[in-house]
N, CA, C and O of each residue as an XYZ file, in Angstrom:
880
protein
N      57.471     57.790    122.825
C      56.313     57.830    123.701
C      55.020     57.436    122.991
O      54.026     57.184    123.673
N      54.976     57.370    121.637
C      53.450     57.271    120.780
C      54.081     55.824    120.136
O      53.454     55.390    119.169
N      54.783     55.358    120.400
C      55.092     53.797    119.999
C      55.649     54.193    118.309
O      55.452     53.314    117.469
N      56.101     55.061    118.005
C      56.192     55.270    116.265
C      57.498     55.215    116.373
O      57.803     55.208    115.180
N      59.205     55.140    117.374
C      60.483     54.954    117.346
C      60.666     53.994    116.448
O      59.874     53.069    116.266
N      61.697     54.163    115.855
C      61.998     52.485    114.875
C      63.367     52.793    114.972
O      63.667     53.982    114.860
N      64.470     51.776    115.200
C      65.779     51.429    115.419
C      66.021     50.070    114.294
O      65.284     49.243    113.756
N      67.344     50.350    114.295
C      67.500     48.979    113.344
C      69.022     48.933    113.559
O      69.570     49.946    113.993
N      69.869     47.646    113.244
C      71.366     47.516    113.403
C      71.829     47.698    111.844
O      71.146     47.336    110.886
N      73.015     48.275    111.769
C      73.713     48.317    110.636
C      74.184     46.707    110.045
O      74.506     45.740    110.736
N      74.097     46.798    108.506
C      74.576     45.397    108.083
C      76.226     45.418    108.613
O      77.095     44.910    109.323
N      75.955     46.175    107.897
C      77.577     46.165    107.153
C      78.931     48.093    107.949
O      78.585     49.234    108.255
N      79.831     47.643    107.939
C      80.733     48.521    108.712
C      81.850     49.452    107.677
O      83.075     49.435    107.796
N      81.072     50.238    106.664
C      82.230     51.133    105.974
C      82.574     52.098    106.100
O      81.911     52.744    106.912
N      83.773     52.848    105.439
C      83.504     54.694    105.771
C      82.813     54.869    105.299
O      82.055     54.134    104.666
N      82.846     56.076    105.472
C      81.193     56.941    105.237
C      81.642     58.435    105.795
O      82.474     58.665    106.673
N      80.807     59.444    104.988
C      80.981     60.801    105.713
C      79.380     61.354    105.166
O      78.594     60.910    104.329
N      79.355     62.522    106.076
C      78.258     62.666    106.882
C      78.534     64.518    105.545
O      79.454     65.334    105.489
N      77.310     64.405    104.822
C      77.065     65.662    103.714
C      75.982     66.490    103.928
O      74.878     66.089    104.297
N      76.319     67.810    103.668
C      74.717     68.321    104.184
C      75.290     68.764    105.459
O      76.426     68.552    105.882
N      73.911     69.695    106.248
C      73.640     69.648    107.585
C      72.342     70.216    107.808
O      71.408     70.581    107.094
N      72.631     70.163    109.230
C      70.726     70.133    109.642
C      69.932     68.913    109.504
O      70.152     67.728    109.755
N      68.526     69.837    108.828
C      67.611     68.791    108.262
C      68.119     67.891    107.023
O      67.622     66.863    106.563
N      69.608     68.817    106.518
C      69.585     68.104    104.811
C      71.077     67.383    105.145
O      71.947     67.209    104.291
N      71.175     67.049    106.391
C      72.426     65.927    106.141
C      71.935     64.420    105.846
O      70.806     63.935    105.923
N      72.968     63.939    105.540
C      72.567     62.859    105.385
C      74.143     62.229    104.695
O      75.013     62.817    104.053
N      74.012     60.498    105.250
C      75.426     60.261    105.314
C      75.835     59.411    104.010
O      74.908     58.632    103.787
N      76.796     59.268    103.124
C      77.126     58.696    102.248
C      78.489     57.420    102.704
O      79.042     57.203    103.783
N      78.620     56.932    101.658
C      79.810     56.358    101.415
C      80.504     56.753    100.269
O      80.012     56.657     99.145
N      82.152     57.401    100.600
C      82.562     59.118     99.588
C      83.098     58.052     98.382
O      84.298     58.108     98.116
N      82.322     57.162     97.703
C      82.938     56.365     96.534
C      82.125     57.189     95.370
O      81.290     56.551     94.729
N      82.336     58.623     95.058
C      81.967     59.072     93.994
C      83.145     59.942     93.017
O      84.183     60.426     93.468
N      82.780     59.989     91.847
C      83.736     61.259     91.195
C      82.500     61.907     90.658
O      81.316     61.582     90.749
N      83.101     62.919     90.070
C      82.750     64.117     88.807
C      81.953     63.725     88.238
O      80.980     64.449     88.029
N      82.004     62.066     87.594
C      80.828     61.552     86.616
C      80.332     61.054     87.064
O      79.768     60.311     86.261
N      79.807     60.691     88.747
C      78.761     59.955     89.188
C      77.489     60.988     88.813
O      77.454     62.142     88.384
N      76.177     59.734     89.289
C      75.131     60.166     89.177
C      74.474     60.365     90.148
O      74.373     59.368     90.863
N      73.816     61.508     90.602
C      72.991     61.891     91.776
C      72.012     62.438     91.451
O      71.960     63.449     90.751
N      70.624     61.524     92.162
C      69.194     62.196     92.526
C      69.022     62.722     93.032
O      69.914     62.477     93.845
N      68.359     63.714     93.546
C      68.117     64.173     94.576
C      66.469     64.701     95.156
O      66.175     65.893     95.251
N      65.451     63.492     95.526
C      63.939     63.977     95.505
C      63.710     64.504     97.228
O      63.929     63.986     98.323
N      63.138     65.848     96.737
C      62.503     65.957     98.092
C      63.678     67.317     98.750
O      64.484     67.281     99.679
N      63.270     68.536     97.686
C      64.430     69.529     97.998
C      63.797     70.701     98.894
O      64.579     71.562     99.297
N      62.394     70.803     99.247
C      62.030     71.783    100.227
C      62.419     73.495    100.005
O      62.229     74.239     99.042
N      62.949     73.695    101.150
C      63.592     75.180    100.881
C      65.058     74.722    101.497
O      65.350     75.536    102.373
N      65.774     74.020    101.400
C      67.416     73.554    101.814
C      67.893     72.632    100.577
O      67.170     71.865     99.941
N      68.926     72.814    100.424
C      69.656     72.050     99.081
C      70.984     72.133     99.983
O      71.976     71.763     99.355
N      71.235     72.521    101.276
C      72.880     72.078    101.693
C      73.241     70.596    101.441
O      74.389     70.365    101.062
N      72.454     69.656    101.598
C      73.287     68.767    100.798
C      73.742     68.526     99.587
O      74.712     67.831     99.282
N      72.907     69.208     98.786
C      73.339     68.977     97.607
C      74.463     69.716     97.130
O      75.254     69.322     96.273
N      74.499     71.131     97.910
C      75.630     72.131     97.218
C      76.629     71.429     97.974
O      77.742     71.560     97.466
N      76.606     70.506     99.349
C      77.941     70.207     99.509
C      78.369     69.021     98.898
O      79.547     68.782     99.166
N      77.773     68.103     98.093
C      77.648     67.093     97.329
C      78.951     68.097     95.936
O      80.086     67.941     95.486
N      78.085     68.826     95.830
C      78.745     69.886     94.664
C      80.136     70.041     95.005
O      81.091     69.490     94.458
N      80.150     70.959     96.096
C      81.230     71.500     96.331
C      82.657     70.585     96.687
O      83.792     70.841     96.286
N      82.265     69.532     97.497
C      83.218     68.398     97.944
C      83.566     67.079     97.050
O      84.173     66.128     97.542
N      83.205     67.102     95.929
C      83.366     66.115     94.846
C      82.784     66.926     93.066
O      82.587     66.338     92.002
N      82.720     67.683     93.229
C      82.638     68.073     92.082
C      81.292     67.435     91.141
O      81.189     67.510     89.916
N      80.601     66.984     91.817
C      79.527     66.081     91.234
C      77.955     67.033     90.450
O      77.174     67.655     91.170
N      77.863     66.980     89.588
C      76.554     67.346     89.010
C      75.373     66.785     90.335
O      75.782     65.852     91.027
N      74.024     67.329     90.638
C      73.288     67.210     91.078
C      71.938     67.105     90.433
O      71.557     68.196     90.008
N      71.084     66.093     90.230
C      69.765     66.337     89.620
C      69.182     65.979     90.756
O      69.418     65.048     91.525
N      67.805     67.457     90.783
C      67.287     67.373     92.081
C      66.211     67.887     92.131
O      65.991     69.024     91.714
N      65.161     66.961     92.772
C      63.621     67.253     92.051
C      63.055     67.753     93.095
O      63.611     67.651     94.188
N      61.429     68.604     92.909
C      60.292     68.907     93.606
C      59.561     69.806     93.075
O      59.920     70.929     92.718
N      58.440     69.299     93.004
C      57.538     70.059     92.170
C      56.156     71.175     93.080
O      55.244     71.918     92.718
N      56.754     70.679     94.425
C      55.371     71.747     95.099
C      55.770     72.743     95.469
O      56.940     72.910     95.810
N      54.897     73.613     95.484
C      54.582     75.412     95.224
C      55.746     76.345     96.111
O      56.383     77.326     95.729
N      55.759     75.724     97.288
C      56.722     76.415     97.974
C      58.050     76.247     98.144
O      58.745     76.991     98.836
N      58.601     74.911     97.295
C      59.450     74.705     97.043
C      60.080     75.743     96.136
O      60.904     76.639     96.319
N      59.069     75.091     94.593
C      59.418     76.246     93.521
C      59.881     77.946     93.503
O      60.674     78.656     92.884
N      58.706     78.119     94.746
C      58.893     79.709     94.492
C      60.402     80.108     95.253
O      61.184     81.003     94.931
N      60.501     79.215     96.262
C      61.972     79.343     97.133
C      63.113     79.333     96.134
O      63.906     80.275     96.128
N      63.231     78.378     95.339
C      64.251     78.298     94.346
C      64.507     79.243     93.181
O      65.492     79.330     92.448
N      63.244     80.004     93.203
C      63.087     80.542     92.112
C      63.831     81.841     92.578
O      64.036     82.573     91.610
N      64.179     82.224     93.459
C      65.174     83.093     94.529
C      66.495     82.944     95.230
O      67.141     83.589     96.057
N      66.642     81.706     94.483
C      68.162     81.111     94.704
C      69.139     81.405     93.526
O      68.680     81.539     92.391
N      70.473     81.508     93.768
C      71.543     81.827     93.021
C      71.614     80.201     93.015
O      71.804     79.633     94.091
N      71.486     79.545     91.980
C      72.278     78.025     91.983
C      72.956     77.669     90.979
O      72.601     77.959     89.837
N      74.091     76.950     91.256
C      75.249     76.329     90.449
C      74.745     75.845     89.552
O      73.664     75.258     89.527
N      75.605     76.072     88.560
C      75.694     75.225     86.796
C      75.477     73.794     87.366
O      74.566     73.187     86.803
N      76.020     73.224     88.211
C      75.780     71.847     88.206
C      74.763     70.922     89.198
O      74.624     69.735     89.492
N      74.132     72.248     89.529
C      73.043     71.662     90.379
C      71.671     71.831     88.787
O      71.661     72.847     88.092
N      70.697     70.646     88.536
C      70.249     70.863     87.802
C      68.791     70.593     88.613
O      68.602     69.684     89.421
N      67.693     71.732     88.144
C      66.311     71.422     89.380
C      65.106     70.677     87.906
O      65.111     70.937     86.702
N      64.437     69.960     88.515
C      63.228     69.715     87.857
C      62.054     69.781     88.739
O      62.081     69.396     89.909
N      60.871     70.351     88.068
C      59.744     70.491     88.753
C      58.759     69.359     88.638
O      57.602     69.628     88.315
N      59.240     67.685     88.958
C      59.082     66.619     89.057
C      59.238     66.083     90.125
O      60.258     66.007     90.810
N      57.672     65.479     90.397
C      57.654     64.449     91.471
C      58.380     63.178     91.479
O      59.057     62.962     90.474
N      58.383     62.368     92.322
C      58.693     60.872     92.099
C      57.687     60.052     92.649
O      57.202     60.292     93.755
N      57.289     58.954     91.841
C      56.340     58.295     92.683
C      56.104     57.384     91.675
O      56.660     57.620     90.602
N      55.314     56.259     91.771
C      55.033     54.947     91.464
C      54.151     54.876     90.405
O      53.761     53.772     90.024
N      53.782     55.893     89.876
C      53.270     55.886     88.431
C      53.620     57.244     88.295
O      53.936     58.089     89.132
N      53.482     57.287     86.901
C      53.150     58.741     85.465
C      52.238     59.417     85.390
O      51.102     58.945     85.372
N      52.430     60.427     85.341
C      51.028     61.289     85.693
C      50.675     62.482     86.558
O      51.624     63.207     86.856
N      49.781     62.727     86.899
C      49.663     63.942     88.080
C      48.980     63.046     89.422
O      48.387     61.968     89.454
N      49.303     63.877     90.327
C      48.622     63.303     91.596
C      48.672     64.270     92.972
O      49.646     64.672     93.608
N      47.572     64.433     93.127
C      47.297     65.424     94.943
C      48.146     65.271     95.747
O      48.668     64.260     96.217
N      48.369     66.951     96.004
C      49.356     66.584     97.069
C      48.695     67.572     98.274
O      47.950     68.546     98.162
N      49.069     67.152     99.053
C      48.030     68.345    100.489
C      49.225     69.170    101.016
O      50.313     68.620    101.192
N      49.044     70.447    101.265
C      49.904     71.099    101.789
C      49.948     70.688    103.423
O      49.058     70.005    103.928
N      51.059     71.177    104.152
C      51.336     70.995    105.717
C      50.089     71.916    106.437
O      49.723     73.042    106.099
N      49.710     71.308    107.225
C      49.006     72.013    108.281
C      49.341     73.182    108.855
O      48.542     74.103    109.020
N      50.663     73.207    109.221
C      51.413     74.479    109.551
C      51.933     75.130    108.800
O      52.873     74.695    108.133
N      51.541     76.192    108.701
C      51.787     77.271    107.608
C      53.283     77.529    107.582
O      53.781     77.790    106.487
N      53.967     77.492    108.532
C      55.208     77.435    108.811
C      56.038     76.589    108.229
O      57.230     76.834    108.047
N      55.357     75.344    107.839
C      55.966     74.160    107.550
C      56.286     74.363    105.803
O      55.676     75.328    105.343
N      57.299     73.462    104.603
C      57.297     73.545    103.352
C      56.687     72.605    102.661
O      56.098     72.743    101.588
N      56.872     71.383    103.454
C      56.213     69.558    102.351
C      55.204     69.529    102.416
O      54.442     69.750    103.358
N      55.088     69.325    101.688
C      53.935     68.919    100.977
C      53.852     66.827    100.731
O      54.788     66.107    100.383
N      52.600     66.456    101.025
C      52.929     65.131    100.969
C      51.703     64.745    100.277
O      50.737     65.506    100.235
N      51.708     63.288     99.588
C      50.990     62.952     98.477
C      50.136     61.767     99.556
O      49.066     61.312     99.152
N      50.641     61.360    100.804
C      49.693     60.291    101.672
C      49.265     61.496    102.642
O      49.985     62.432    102.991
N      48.040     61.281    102.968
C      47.303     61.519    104.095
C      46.427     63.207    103.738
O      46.213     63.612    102.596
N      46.138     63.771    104.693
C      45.242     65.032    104.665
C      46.237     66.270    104.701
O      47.459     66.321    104.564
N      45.285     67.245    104.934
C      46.574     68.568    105.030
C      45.362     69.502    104.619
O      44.255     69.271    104.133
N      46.111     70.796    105.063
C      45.139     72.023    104.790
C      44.857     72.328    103.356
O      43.840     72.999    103.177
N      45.421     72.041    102.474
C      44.982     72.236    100.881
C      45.200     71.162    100.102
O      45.798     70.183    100.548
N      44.642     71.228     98.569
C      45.314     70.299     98.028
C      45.971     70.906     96.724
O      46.032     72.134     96.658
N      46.537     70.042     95.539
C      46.799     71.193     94.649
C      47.746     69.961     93.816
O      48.583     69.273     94.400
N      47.423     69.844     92.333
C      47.557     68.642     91.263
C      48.994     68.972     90.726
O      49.229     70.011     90.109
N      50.133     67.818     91.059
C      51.760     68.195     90.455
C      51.546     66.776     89.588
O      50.724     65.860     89.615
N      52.881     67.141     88.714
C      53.075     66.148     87.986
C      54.595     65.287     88.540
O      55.698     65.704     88.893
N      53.885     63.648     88.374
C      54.761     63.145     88.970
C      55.464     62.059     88.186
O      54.710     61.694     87.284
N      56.799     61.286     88.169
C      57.292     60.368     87.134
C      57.922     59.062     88.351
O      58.335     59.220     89.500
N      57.815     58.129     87.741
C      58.386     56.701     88.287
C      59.918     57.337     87.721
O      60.172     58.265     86.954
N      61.157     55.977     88.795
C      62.347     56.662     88.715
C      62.794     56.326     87.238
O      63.212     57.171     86.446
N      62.627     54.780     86.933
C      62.595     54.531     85.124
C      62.318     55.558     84.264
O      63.056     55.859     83.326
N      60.773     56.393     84.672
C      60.766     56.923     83.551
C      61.997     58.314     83.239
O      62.488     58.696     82.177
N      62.186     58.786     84.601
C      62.928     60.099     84.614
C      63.772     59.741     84.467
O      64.244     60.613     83.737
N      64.963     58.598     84.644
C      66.016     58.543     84.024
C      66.048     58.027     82.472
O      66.868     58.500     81.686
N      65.075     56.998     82.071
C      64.890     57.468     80.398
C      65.168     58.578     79.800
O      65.955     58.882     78.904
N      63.932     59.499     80.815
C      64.269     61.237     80.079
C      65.454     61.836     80.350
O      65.556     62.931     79.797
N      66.384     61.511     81.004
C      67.408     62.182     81.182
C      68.696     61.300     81.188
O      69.677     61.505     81.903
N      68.492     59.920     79.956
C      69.417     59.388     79.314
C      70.479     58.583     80.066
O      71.557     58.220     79.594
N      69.861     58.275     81.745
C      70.709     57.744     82.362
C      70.197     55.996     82.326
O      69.048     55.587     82.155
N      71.396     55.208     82.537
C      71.174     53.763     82.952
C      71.423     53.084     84.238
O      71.119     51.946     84.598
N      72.162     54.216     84.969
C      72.121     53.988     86.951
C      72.384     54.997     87.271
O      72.800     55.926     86.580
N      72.048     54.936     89.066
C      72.563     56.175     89.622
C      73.502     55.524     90.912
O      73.347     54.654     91.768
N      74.194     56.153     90.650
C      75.480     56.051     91.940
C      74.462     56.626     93.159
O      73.916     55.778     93.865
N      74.277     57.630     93.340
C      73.619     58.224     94.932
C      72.306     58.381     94.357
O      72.141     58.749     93.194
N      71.196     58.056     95.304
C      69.761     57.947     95.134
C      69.265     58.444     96.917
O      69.379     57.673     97.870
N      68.768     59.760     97.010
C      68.253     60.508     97.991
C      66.925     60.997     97.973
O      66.538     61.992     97.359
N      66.068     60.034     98.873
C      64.872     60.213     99.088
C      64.121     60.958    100.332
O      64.144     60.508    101.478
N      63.529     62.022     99.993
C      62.898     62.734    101.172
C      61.452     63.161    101.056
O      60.953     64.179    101.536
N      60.754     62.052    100.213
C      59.264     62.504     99.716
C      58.147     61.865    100.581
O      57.491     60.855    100.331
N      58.089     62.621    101.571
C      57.158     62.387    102.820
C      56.052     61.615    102.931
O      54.885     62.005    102.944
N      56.580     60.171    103.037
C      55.633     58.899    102.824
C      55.885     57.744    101.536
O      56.073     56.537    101.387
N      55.723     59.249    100.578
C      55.750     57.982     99.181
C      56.847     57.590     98.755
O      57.070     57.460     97.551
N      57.961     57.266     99.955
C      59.252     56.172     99.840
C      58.767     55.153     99.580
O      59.121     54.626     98.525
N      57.801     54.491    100.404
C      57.194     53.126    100.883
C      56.628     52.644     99.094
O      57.378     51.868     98.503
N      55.764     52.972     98.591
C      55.233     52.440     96.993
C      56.235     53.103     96.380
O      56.506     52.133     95.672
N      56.972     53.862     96.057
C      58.080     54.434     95.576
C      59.005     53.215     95.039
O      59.259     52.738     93.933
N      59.513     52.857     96.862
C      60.581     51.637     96.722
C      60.319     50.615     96.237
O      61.210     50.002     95.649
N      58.974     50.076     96.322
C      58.831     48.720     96.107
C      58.489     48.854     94.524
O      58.040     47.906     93.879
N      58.717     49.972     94.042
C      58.407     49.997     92.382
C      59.916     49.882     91.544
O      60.083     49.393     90.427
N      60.991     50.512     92.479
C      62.045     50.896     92.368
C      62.904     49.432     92.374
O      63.747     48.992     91.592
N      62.417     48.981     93.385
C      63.664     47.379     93.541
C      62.715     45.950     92.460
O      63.269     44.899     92.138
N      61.013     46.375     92.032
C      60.333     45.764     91.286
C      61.034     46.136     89.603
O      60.945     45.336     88.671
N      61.606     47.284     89.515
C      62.069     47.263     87.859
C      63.504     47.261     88.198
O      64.198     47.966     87.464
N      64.158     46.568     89.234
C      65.352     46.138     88.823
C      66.320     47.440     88.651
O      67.311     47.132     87.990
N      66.318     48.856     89.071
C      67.061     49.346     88.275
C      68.529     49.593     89.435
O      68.761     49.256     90.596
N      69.127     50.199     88.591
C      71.250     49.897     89.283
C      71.338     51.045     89.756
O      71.341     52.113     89.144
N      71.443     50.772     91.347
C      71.759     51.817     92.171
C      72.848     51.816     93.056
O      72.865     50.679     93.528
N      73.873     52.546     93.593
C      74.712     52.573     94.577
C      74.859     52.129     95.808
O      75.289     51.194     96.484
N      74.054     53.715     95.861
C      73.333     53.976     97.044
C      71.936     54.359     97.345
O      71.299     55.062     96.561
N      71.502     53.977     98.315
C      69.882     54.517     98.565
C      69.848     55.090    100.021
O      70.103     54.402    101.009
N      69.389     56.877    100.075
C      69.331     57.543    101.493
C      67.887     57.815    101.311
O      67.312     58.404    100.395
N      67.358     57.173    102.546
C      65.808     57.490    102.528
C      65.719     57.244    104.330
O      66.222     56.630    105.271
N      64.347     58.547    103.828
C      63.933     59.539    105.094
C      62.336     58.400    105.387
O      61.325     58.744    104.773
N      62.272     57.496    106.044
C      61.278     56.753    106.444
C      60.257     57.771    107.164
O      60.796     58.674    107.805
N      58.952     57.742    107.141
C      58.181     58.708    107.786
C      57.025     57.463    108.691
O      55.848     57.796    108.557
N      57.138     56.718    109.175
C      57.078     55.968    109.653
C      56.220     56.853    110.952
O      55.255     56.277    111.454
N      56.443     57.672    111.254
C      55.929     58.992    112.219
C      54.337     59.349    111.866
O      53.461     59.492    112.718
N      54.144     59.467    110.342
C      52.917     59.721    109.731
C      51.949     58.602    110.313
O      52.258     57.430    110.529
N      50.444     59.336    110.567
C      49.399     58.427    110.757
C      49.179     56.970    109.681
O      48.653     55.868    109.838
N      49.870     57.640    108.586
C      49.176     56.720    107.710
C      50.158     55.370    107.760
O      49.540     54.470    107.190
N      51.323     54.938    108.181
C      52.024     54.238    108.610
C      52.578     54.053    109.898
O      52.504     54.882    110.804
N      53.223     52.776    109.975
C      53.224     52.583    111.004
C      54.811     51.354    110.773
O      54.923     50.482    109.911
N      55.754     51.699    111.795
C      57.287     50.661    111.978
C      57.139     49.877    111.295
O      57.949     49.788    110.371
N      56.017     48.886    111.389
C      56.234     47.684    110.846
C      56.323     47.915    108.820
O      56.639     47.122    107.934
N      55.772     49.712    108.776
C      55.928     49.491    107.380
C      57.709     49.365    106.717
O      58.140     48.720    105.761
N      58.538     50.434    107.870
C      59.484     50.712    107.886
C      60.074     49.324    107.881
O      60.831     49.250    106.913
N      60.040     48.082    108.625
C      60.224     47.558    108.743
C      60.298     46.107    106.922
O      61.022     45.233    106.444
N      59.089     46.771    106.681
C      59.026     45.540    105.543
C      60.118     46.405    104.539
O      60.688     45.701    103.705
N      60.413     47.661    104.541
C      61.203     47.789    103.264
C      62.069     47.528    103.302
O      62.564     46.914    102.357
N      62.858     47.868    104.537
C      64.327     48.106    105.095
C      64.421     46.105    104.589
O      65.394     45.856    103.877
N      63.755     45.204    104.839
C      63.639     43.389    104.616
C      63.785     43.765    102.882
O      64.842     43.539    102.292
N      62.598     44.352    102.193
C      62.863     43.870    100.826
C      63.759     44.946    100.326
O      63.584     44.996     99.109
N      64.744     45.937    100.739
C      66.005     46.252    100.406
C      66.976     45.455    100.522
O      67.925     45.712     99.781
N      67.086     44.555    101.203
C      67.893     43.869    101.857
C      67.873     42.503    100.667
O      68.771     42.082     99.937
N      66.429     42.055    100.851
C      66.435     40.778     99.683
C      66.597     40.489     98.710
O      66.546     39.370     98.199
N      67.091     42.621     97.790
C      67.480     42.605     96.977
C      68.587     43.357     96.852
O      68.813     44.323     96.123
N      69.421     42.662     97.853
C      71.133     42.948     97.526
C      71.754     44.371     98.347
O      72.830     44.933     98.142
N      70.450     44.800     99.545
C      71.195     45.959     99.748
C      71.576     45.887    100.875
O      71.046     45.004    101.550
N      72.805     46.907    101.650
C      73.280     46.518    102.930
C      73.171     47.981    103.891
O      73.688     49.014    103.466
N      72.644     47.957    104.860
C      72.532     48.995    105.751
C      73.726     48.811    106.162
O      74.322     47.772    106.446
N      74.283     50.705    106.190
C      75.467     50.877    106.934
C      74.926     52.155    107.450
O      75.985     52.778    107.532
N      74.055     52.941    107.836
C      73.907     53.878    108.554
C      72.750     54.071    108.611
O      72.056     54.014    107.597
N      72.096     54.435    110.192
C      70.782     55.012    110.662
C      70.637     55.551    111.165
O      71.228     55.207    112.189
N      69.957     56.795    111.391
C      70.362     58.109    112.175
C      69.615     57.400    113.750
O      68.828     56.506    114.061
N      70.615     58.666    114.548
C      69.628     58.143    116.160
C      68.402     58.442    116.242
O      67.839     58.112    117.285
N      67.643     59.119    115.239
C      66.065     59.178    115.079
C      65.513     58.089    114.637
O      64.325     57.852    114.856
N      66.304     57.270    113.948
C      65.734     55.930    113.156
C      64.545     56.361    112.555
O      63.451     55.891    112.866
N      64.782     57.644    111.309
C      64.086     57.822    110.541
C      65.133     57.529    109.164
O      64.963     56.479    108.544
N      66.308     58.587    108.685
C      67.113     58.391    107.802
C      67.858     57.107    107.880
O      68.190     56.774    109.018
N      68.146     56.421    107.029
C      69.122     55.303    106.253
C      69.565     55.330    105.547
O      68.946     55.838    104.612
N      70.768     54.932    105.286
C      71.665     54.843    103.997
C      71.978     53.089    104.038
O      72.331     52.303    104.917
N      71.718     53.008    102.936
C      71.756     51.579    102.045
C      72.918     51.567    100.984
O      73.168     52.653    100.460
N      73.747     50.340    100.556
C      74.829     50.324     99.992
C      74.394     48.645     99.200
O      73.984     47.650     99.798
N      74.659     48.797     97.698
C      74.522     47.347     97.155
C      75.588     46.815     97.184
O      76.681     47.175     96.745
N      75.099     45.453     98.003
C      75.982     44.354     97.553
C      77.127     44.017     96.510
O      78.196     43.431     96.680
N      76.495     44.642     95.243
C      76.698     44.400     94.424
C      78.587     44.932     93.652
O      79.298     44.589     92.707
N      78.627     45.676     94.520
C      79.928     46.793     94.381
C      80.939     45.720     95.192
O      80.328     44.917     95.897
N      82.174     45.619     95.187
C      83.088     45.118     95.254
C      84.035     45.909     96.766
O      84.501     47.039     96.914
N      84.009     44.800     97.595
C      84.841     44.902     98.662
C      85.457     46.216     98.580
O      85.125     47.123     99.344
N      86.632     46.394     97.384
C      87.914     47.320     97.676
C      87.408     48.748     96.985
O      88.011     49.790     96.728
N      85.709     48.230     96.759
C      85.528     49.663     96.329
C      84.553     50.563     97.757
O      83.999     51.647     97.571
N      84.542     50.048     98.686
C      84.546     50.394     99.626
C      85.198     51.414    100.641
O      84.818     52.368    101.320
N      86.071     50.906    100.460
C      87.567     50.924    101.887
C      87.927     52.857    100.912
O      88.844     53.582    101.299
């Protein structure tokens, strides 16, 4: 009704299963083991995807967020040896940067575009640098839920080239500060660099992206 819907067709037609639920599903393609690598930005007060990431493949989890109400939520959680948390942003440079709390007190995100009832200085890392620090050279699953700053995020992300699987990102395309057509240019320069949509939720906010680059029979 406010013209902010965005739809898009799938590239490409693989399995896939659907991890998580609720707000924290989100759909994969199940080509992982034990030693894959998983991100996980943008953990709120829900980690069901990630513990079922855990639980259904045995997979280590690294899984970031550094604002206040996140932290203190977790800090009250029983969590698995192999879920590992960092109190790290993601975003398109090094450094610290404002983030405004939600308007609704009710609400947990915190977002680094636009206004909000407070503000309050986290520290944030490009994805290069955090996998430097944590000795990795790709990630098999790459899960984005950092309210807005997908958009300069990505285009920093497919600008250093680095080796990814998969990419699940939560488009906010909804926010004042964007608008479809932004949704629109990434979903193009994911694409121009090798990636293939195989799933979009009926909100046509979430996507899951799959590289080219992986081999037919590792698909199926």
């Amino acid at each position: 009704m406010i013209g902010r819907d965005y739809y898009h067709r799938r590239d490409i037609s693989i399995s896939n299963e659907i991890v998580g639920r609720g707000p924290a599903q989100w759909v994969i393609a199940p080509i992982i083991t034990n030693e894959s690598i998983v991100y996980s930005f943008g953990i709120g007060e829900n980690i069901d995807f990630d513990l079922d990431l855990i639980s259904r493949f045995s997979v280590p989890v690294h899984a970031f967020d550094p604002t206040p109400r996140s932290q203190s939520w977790l800090a009250s959680q029983n969590l698995p040896d192999q879920l590992h948390v960092y109190r790290t942003g993601l975003a398109n440079t090094d450094g610290d940067l404002t983030f405004h709390a939600p308007l609704n007190d009710s609400f947990v995100s915190f977002t680094a575009v636009g206004g909000g009832s407070g503000a309050v200085t986290l520290p944030v890392k490009k994805l290069s640098t955090i996998m430097n620090d944590l000795g990795h050279d790709r990630i098999n699953i790459l899960k984005m839920d950092i309210e807005g700053s997908e958009y300069p995020v990505l285009e920093n992300i497919l600008s250093d080239g680095i080796q990814i699987d998969q990419i699940l990102v939560e488009f906010h395309h909804r926010f004042d500060s964007f608008q479809p057509a932004d949704t629109r240019d990434a979903i193009a320069r994911l694409r121009d660099c090798g990636y293939k949509l195989f799933y979009a939720s009926p909100r046509g906010e979430e996507f899951s992206f799959i590289s080219s680059r992986l081999r037919p029979d590792e698909l199926n």
